[in-house]
N, C-alpha and C positions, 0 to 999 in steps of 0.2 A: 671217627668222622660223624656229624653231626646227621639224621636223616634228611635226606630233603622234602617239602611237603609247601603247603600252600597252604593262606590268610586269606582272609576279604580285599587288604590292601594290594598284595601282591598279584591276586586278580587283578583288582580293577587296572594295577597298572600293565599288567599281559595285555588287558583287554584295549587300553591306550595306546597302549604300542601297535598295537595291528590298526587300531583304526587309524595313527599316524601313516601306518604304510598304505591304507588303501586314501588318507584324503590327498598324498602325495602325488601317487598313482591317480586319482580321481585331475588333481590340479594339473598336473599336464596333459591330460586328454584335454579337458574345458578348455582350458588357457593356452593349446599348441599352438595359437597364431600371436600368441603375445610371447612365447617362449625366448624369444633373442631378449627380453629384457627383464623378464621375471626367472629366468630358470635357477639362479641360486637361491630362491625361497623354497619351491619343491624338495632341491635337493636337501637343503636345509632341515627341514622336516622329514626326509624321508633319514637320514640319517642320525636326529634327535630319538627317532623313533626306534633304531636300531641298539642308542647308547640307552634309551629304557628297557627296550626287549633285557637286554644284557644286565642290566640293575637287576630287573626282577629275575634272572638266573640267579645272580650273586644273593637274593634274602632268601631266597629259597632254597640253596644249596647244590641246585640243579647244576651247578657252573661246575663242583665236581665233576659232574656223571659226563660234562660236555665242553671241558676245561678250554678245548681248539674255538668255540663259540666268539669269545674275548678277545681275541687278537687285535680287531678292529677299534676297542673303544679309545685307548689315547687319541689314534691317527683322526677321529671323528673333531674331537674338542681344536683340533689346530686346524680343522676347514671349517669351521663356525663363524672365524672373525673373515678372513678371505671372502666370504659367502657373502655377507653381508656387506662390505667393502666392496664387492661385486655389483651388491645390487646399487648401492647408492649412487655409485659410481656412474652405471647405464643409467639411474633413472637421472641423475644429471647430466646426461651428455657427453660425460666423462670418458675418455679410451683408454683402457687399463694397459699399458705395456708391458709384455713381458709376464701377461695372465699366470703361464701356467708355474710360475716361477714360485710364486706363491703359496703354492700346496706343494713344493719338494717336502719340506719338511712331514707335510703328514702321508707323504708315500713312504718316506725313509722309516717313518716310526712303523706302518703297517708290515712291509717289508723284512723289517727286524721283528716285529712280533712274529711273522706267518712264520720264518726261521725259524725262532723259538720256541712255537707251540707245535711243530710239525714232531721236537721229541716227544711230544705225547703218543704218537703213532708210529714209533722205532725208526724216525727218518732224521740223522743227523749231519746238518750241513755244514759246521763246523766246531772243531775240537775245543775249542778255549770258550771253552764259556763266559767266564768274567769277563772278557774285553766285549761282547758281543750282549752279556746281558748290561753292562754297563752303560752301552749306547741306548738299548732298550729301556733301560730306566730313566737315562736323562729323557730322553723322547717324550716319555709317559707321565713326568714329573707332571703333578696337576697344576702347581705353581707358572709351569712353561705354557699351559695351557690357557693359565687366566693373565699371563702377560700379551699370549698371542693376542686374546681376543679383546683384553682392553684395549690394544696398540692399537690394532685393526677399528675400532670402534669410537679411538679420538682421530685417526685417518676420516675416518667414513664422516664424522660430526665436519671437522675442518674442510673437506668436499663439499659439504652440503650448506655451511656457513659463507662458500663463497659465493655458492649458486645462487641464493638464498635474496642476495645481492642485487644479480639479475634477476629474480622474480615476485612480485608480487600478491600471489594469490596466495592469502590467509590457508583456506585450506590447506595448501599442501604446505604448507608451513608445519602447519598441527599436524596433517601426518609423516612427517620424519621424524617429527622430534617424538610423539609415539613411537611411535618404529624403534626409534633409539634408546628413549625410555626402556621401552621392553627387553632388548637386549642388555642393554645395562641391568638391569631386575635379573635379567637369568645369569650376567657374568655375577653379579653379588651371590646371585643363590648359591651358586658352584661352589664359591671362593666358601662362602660361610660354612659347609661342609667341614674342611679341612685346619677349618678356625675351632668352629665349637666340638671336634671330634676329639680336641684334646682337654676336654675338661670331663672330669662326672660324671657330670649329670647329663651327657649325654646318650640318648639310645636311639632303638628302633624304630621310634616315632618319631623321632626330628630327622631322623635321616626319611621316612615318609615325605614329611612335612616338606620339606627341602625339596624332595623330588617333584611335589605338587607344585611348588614354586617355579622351576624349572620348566615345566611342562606348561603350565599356565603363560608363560611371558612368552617361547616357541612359538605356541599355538594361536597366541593371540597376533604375535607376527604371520602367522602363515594365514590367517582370517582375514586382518588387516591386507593382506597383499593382494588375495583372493576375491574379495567384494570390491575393490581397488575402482575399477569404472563403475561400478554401480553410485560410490560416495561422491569420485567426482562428478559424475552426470547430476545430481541432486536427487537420484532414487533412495541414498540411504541418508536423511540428515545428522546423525548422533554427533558426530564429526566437525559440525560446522560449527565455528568460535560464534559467528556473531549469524544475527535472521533480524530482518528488518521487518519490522508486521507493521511495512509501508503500505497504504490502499493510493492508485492512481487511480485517475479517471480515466475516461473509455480515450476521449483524445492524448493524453499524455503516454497512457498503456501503447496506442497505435504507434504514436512517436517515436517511443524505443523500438517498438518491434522494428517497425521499417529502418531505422538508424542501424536494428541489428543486422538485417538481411543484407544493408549497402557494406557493412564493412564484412562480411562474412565473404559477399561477393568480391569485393575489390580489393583485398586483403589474400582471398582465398584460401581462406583458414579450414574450407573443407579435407582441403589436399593433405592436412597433415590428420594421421593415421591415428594418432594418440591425442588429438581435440578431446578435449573433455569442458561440460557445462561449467565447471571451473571458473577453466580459462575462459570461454566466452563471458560470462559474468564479470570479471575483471575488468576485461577487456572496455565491457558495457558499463563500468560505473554503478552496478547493478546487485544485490546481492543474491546467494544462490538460489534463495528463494524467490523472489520477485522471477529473477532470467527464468526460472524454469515455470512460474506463472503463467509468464507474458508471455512464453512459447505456446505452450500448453492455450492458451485463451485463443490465440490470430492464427494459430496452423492446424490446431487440431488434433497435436502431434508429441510425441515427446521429444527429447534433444536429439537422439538417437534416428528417430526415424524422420525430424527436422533436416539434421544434418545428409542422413544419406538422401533425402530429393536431390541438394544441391549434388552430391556426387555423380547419380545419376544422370541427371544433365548432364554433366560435364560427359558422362562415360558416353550419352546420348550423342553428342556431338562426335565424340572421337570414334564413335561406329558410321557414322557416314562422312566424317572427311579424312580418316585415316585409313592406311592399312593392318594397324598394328593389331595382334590374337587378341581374343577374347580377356584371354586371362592377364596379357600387358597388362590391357586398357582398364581391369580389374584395378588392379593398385595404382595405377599412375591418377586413378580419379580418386582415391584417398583410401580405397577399401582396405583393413589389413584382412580379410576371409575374403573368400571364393565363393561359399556358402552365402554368406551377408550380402556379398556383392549379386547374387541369384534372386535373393528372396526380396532385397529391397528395390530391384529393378524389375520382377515381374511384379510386385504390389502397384509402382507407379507406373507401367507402359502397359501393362496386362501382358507381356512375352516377353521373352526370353531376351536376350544379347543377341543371341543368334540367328532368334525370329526376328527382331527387330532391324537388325543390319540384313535381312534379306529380303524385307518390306521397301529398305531404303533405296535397295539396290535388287533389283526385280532379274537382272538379265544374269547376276552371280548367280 
């Protein structure tokens, strides 16, 4: 049996893998108030990052010395397409039926793995091996794996082709079909493994190479979903197909603004939770440059702390003509945080929710 021992490359990718577990871990702390619609991207990477922990056992030889580590890695590759399928799904609107239906197959394959590797440790749950490693193998076939996730990923395209339909903003156009791209790039990577491992001239370094591929498309999904309101608000522009380097005048500039504020209000596009500079741009005729300009010039303000005036208003009123908690009144005025909904109503009232509905009402 070969030593086991460590490279530069199988470092770096140890050292990959742990940082996937902690930006994971990092992504759902940030992002816990968006979790109902991003959570299979976290997962996503928190489990990419498990299937390289496990590569880099396998070049290193370490997967001897800790054979029971493996069990996990087929059952990963068949919740990859699901994940993503997931997500497209939520971010269109979509209600997936019968979710958890989805990942049977990569519980059955984990399942039969934990079985199987448990003889590593004198524990046998049952006698016949062939028929039990047989199911094990079909499971773990990489082939069944890159059928799952291309299946799952001409699913997710045909979802997002109909939305696509309904919506109009450029931007998020471009970013699905990223998005999509990128998983495409990592099902190629996969598949190409198990292509060029049958010739020659293949080694050590293309199976490297491959994994950097792999790792790169992952990550750049998990990046992409991550900075997600930043792109649509117009903080991050890489992303945007087209920029108008249109100059209005001061009266034309005012026009929009106030045409924006009338439909913002009468529309009350505050209320929905997942507004983004986008969409209001769109909406305006406007590109995302210009809309976050002309905000930026007549409020003083970015889109973010534009938009939350209007909610706090809103939240303003329903503190002195309702009775509903603090924290209702939180999300019904558009907030998705508690936190958000805190700091951008003492910026504009100088108090609290609480000071402030007891100012209104002096004898509660």
């Amino acid at each position: 049996m070969q030593e086991a021992s460590l490279d530069t490359w199988t470092s770096i990718f140890f050292v990959v893998s742990i940082f996937g577990l902690f930006f994971s871990s990092l992504f759902f702390l940030k992002g816990r108030h968006r979790l109902p619609s991003v959570w299979p991207i976290p997962v996503l990477i928190f489990g990419y990052s498990i299937v390289l922990f496990q590569y880099s056992l396998f070049w290193t030889k370490y997967i001897n010395t800790f054979p029971f580590l493996n069990f996990t890695l087929g059952a990963w590759f068949l919740t990859f397409g699901p994940l993503i399928y997931f997500y497209t799904a939520r971010f269109c609107g979509v209600h997936v039926k019968r979710g958890l239906l989805h990942f049977v197959p990569a519980f059955v394959s984990v399942s039969f793995a934990f079985a199987f590797y448990l003889r590593f440790y004198g524990i046998v749950l049952y006698e016949r091996d062939s028929i039990w490693l047989g199911f094990l193998q079909l499971l773990s076939n990489p082939w069944l794996a890159v059928f799952s996730m291309s299946l799952y990923l001409l699913i997710s395209i045909r979802i997002w082709n109909r939305f696509q339909q309904k919506s109009t903003v450029r931007i998020v156009n471009s970013w699905m079909r990223l998005l999509h791209g990128a998983f495409a790039l990592f099902i190629l990577s996969y598949a190409s493994y198990f292509i060029l491992v049958q010739f020659p001239f293949f080694n050590t370094s293309w199976d490297y190479g491959i994994a950097v591929g792999m790792s790169l498309s992952i990550f750049m999904i998990g990046l992409f979903v991550y900075y997600e309101p930043s792109i649509f608000n117009g903080e991050i522009d890489w992303l945007m197909v087209e920029k108008k380097e249109q100059e209005f005048s001061d009266e034309n500039s005012q026009y929009f603004f106030e045409k924006m504020v009338a439909q913002i209000k009468q529309e009350e596009l505050f209320l929905n939770g997942d507004l983004r500079l986008a969409h209001l741009s769109e909406f305006s005729g406007l590109s995302l440059h210009d809309a976050s300009r002309i905000i930026n010039q007549h409020s003083g303000k970015n889109f973010n702390q534009f938009i939350n005036d209007f909610r706090v208003e809103r939240a303003q009123e329903l503190l002195v003509s309702t009775d509903l908690s603090v924290k209702e009144i939180c999300f019904v005025s558009g907030f998705n945080s508690k936190v958000t909904f805190y700091s951008a109503f003492k910026a504009k009232a100088n108090k609290t929710p609480v000071e402030f509905r007891k100012s209104t009402h002096p004898r509660t």
